[in-house]
ROVO-243955 format. One record per residue (C-alpha): x, y, z; residue in one letter; chain. Coordinates in steps of 0.001 Angstrom, whole numbers, padded with zeros to 6 digits, always signed. Example, Ala and Ser with C-alpha at 12.3 -4.5 7.8 and 13.67 -1.06 7.14 Angstrom:
BEGIN
xx: +012300 | yy: -004500 | zz: +007800 | pavex: A | vomi: A
xx: +013670 | yy: -001060 | zz: +007140 | pavex: S | vomi: A
This chain:
BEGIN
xx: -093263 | yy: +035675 | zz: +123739 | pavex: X | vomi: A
xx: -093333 | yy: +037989 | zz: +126894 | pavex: X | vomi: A
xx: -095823 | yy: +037019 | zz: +129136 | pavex: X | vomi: A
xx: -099275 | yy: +038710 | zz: +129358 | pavex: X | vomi: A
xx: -100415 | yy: +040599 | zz: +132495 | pavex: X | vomi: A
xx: -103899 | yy: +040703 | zz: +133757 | pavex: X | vomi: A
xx: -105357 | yy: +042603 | zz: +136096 | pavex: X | vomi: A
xx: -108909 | yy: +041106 | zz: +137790 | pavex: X | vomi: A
xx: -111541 | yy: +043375 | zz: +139160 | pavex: X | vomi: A
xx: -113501 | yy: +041513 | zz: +141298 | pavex: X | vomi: A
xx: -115640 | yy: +041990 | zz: +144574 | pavex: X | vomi: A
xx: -115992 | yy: +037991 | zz: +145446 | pavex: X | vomi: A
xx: -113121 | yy: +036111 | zz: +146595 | pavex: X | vomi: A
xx: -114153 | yy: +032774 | zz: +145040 | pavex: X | vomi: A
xx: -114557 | yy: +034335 | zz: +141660 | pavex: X | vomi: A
xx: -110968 | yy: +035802 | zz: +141764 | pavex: X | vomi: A
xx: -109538 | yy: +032753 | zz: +143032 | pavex: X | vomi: A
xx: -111309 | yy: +030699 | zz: +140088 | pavex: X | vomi: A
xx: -110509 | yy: +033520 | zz: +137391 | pavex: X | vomi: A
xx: -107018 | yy: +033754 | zz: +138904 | pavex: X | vomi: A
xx: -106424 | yy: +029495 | zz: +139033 | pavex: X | vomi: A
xx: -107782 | yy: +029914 | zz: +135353 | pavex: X | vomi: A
xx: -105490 | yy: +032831 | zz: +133841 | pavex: X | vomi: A
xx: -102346 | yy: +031265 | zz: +135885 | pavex: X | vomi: A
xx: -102672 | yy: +027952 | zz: +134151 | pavex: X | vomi: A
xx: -103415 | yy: +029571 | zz: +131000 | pavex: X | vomi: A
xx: -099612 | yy: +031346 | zz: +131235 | pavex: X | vomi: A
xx: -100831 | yy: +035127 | zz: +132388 | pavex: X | vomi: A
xx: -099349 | yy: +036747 | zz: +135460 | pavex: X | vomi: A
xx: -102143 | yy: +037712 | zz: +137023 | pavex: X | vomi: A
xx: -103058 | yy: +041112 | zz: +139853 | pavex: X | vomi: A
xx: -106317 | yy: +041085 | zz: +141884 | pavex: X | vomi: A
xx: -108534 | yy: +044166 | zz: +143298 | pavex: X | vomi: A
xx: -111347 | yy: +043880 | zz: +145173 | pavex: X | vomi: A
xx: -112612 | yy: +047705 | zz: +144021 | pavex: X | vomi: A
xx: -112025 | yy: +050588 | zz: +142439 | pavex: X | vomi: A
xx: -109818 | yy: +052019 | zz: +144646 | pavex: X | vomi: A
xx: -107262 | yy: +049000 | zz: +144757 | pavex: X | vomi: A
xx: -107677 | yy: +048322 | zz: +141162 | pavex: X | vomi: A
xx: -106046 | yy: +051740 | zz: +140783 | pavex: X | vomi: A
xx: -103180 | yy: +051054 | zz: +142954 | pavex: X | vomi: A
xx: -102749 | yy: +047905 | zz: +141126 | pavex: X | vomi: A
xx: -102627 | yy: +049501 | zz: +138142 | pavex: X | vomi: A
xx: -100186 | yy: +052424 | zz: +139221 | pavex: X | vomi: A
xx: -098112 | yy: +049064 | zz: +140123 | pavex: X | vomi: A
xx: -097899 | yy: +047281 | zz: +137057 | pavex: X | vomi: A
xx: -100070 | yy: +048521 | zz: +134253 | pavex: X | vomi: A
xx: -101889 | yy: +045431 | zz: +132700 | pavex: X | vomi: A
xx: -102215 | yy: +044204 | zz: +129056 | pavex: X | vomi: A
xx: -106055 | yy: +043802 | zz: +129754 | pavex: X | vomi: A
xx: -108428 | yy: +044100 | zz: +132640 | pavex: X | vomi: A
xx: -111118 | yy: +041635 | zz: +133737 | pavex: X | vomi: A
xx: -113770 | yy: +044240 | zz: +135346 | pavex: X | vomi: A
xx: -116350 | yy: +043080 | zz: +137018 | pavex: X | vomi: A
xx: -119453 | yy: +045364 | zz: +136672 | pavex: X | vomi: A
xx: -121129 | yy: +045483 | zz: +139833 | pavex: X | vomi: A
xx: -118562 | yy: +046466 | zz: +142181 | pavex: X | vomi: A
xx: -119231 | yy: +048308 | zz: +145669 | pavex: X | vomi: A
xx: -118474 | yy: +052318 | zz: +146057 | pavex: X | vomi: A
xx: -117934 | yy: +052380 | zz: +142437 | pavex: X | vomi: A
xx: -119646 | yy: +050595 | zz: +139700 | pavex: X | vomi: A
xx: -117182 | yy: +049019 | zz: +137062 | pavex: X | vomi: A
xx: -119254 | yy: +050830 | zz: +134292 | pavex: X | vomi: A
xx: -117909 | yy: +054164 | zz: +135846 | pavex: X | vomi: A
xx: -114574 | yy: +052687 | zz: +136484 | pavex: X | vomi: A
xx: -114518 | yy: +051926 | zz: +132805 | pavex: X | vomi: A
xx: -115112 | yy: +055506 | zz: +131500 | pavex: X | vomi: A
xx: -112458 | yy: +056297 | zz: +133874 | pavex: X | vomi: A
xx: -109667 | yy: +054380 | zz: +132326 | pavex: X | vomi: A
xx: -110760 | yy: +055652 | zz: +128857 | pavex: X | vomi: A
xx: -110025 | yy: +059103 | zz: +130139 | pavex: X | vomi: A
xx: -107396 | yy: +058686 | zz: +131306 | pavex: X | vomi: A
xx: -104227 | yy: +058633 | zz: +128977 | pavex: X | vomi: A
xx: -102313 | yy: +056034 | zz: +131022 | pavex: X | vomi: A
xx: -104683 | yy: +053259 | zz: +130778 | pavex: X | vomi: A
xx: -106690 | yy: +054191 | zz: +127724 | pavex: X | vomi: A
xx: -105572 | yy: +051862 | zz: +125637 | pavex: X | vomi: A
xx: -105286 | yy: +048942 | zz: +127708 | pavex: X | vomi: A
xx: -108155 | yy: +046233 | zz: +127021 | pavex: X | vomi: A
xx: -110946 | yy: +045471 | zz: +128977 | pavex: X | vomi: A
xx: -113229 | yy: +042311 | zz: +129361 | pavex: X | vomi: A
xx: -116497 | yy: +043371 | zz: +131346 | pavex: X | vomi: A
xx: -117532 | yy: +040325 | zz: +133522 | pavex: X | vomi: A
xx: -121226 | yy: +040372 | zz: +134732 | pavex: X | vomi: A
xx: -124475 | yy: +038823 | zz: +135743 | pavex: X | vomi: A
xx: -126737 | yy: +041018 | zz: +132896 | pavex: X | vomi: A
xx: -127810 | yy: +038824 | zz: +130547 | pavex: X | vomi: A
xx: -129772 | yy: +041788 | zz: +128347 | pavex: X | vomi: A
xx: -128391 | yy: +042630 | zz: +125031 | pavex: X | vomi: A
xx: -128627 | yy: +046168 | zz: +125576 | pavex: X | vomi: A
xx: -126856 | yy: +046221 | zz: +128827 | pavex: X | vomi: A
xx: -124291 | yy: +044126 | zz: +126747 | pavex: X | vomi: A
xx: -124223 | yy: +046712 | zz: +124354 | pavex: X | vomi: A
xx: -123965 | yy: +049066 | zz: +127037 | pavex: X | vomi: A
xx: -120898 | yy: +048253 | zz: +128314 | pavex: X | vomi: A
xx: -119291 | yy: +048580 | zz: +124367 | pavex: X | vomi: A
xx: -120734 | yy: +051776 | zz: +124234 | pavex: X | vomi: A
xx: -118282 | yy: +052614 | zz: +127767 | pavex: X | vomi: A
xx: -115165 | yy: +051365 | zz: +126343 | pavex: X | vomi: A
xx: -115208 | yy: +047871 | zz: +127108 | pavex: X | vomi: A
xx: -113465 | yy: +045626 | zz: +123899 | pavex: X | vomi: A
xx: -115655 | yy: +042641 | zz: +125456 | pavex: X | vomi: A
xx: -117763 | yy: +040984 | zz: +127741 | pavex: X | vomi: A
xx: -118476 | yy: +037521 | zz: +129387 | pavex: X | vomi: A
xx: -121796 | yy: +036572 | zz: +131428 | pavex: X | vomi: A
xx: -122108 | yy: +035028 | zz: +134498 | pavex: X | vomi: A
xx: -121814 | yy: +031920 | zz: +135048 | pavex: X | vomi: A
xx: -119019 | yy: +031342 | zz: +132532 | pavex: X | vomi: A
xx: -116526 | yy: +028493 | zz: +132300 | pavex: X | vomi: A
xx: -113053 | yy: +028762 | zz: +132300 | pavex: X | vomi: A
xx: -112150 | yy: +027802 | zz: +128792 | pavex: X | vomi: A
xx: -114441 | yy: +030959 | zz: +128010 | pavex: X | vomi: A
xx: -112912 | yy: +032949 | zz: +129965 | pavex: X | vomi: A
xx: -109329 | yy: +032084 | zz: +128305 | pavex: X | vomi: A
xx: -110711 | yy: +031817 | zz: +124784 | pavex: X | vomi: A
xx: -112183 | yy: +035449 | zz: +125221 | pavex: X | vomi: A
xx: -109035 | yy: +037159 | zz: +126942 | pavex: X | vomi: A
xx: -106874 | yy: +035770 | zz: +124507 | pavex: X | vomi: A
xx: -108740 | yy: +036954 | zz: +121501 | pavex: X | vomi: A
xx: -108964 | yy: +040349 | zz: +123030 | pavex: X | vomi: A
xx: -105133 | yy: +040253 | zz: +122912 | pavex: X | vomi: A
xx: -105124 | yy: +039245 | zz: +119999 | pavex: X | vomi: A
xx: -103259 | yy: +041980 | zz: +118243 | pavex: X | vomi: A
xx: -102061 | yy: +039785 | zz: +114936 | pavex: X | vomi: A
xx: -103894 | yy: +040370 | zz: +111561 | pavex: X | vomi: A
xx: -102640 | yy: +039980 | zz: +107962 | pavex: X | vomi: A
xx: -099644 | yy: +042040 | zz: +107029 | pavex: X | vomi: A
xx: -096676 | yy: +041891 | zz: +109031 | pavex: X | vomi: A
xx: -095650 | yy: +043067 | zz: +111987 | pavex: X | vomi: A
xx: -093651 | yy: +045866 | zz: +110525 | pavex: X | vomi: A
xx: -096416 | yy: +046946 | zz: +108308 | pavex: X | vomi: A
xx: -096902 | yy: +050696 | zz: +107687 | pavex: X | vomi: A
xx: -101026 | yy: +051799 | zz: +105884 | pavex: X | vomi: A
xx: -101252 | yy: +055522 | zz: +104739 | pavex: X | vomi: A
xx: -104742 | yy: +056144 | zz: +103021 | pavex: X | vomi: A
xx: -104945 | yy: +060156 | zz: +102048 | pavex: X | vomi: A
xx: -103240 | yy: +061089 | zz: +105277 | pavex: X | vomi: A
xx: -104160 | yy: +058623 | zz: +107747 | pavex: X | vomi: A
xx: -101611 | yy: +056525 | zz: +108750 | pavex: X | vomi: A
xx: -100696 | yy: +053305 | zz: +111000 | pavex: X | vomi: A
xx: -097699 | yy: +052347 | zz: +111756 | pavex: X | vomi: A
xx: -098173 | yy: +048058 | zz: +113265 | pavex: X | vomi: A
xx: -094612 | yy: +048472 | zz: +115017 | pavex: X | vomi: A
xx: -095342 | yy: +050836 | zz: +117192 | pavex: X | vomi: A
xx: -099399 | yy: +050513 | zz: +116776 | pavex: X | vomi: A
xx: -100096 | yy: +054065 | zz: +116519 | pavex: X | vomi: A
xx: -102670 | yy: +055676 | zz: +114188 | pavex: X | vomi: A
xx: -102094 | yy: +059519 | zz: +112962 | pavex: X | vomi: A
xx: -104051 | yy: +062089 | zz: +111347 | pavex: X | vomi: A
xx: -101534 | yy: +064458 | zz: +109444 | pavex: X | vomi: A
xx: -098921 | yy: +065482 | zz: +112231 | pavex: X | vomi: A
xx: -101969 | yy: +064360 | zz: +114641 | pavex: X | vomi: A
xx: -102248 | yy: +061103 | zz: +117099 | pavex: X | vomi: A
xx: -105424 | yy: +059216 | zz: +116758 | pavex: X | vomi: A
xx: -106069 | yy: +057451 | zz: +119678 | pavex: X | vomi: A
xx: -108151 | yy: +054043 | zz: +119551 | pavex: X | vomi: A
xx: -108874 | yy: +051390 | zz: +122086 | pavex: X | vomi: A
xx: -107360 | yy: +047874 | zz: +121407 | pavex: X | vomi: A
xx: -110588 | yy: +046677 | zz: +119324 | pavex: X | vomi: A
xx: -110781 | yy: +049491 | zz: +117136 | pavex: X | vomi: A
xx: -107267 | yy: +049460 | zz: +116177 | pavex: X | vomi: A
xx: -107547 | yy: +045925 | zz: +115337 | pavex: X | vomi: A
xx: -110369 | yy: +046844 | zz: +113257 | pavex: X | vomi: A
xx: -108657 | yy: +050519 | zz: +111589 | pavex: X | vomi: A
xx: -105996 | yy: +047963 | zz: +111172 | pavex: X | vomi: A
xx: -108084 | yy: +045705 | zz: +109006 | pavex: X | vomi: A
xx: -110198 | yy: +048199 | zz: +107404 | pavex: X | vomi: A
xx: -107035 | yy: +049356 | zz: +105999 | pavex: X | vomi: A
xx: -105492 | yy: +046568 | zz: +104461 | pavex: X | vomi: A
xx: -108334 | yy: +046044 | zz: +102724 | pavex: X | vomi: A
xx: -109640 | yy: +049015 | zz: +101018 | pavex: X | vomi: A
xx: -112272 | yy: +049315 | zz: +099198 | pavex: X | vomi: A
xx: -113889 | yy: +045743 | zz: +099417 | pavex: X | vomi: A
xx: -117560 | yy: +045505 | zz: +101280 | pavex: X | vomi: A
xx: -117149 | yy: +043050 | zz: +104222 | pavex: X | vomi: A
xx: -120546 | yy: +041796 | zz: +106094 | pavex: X | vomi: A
xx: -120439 | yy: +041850 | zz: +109916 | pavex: X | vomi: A
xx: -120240 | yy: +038159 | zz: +109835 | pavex: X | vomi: A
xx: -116600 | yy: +038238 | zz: +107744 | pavex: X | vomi: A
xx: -115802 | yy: +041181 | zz: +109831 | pavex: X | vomi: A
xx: -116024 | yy: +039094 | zz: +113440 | pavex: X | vomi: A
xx: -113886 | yy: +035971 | zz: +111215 | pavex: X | vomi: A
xx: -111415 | yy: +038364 | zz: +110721 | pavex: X | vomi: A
xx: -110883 | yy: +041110 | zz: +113302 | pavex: X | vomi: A
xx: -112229 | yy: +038895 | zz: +116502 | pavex: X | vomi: A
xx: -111351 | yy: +035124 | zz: +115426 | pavex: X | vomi: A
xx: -113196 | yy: +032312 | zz: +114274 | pavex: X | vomi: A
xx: -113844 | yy: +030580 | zz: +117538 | pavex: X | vomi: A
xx: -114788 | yy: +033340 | zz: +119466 | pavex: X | vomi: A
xx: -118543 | yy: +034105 | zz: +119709 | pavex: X | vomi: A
xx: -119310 | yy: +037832 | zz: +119408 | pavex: X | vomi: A
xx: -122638 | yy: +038800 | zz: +118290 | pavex: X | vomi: A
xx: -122877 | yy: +040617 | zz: +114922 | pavex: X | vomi: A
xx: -124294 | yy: +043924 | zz: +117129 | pavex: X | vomi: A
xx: -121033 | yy: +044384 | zz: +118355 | pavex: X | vomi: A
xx: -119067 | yy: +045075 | zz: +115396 | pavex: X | vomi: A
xx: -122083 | yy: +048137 | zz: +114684 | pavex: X | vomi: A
xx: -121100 | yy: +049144 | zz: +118367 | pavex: X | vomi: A
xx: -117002 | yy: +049100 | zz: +117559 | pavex: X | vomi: A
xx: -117380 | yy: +051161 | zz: +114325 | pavex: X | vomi: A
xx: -119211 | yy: +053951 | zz: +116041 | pavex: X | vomi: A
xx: -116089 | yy: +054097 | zz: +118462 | pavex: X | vomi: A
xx: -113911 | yy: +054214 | zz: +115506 | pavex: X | vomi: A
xx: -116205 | yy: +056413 | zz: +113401 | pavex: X | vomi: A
xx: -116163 | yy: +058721 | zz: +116829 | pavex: X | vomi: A
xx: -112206 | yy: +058513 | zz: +117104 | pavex: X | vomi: A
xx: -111569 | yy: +059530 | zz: +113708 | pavex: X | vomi: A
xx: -114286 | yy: +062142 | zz: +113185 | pavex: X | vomi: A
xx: -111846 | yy: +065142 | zz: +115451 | pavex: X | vomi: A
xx: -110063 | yy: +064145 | zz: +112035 | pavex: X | vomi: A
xx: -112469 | yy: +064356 | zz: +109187 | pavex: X | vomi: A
xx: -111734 | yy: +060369 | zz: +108038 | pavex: X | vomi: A
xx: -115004 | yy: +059354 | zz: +109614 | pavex: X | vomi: A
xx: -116391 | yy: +059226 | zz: +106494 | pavex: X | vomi: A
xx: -113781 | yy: +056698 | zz: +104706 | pavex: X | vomi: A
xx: -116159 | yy: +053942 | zz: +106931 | pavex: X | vomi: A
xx: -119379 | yy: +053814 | zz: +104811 | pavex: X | vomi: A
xx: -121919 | yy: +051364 | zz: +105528 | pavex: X | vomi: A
xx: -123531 | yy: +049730 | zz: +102151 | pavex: X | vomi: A
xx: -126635 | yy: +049179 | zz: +103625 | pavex: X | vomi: A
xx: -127606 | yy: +045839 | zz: +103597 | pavex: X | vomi: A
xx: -124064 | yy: +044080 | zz: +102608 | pavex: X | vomi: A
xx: -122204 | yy: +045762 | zz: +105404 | pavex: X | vomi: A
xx: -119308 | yy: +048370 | zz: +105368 | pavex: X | vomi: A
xx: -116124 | yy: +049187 | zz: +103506 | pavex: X | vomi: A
xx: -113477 | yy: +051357 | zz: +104219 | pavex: X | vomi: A
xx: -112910 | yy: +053989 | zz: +100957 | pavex: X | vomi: A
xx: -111792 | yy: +057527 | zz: +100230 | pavex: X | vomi: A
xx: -114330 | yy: +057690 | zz: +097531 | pavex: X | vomi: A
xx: -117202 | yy: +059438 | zz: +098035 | pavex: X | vomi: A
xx: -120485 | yy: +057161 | zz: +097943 | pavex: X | vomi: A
């Protein structure tokens, strides 16, 4: 398996050189930037698999740095982990909402750190790795992971492919939020149940341009299911 490359965004040399020790020992190759300026020359280097951003950063905040990257067609799709001190749920949710896939709190230890990157990466759900979904039009291909709309590209972050992914092979069914984290985040991962509302409106959002926003239909109280029947 080829190596995974991570980029860290950090402002305090102690925390990259613990994150870095971490990741290292963990197998990633690991880049370091100190702000947003060298974080963008690091990734003009070597564009990373994912991006720990931390979110208080000085000039530019890592929130803004965030929307940035999600512009931007280069590094859209890469995967970020937002690393910071707000303990809030709805700055949490807040950083979701920018385009982050995850985040981790400070203080965190190192085998959360790991645990949380590597489910992030985590690109491997059932079907094979060959596996081609069509659904009245809308298509992924998991070879090359791209999503189309008719002769259109849909592009999703790493999280909501992962979940378009899922939604797909398994049409039809109603899945609570709980099941939902099991299967699209991991087991051993702890995600609040918030987040997976947060990730559907970024796929609901990617998809709409397309009309198949409405094949995600929430059955209130159970959860959603993915369906090209009306409800």
């Amino acid at each position: 398996m080829q190596q995974k490359h991570v980029l860290i965004v950090e402002d305090e040399a102690p925390i990259r050189d613990m994150i870095r020790f971490a990741l290292e020992r963990a197998d990633f190759s690991v880049a370091e930037a100190e702000d947003a300026q060298s974080a963008r020359l690091a990734i003009a280097d070597h564009l990373p698999d994912l991006v720990l951003l931390d979110w208080m950063l000085p000039g530019m905040s890592g929130a803004e740095l965030a929307r940035e990257w999600r512009r931007d067609e280069l590094t859209q799709n890469v995967a970020i982990i937002m690393v910071t001190a707000r303990v809030d749920e709805d700055d949490r949710v807040r950083g979701l909402n920018i385009g982050a896939d995850d985040y981790v709190t400070k203080p965190f230890s190192s085998s959360e750190l790991i645990a949380r990157v590597r489910a992030v990466l985590r690109r491997s759900l059932p079907g094979g790795e060959d596996e081609c979904l069509e659904l009245d039009g809308l298509s992924l291909d998991a070879a090359s992971q791209r999503v189309s709309a008719g002769a259109d590209a849909v592009r999703l972050g790493p999280t909501e492919y992962r979940l378009l992914r899922f939604f797909m092979s398994n049409p039809e069914r109603v899945y609570s939020r709980e099941q939902m984290l099991d299967r699209v985040w991991g087991q051993n991962v702890y995600v609040e149940e918030r987040t997976v509302d947060v990730h559907i409106r970024r796929l609901r959002k990617a998809l709409a341009p397309h009309g198949f926003d409405k094949f995600i239909q929430t059955v209130r109280g159970s959860g959603y299911r993915f369906s090209s029947k009306s409800l």
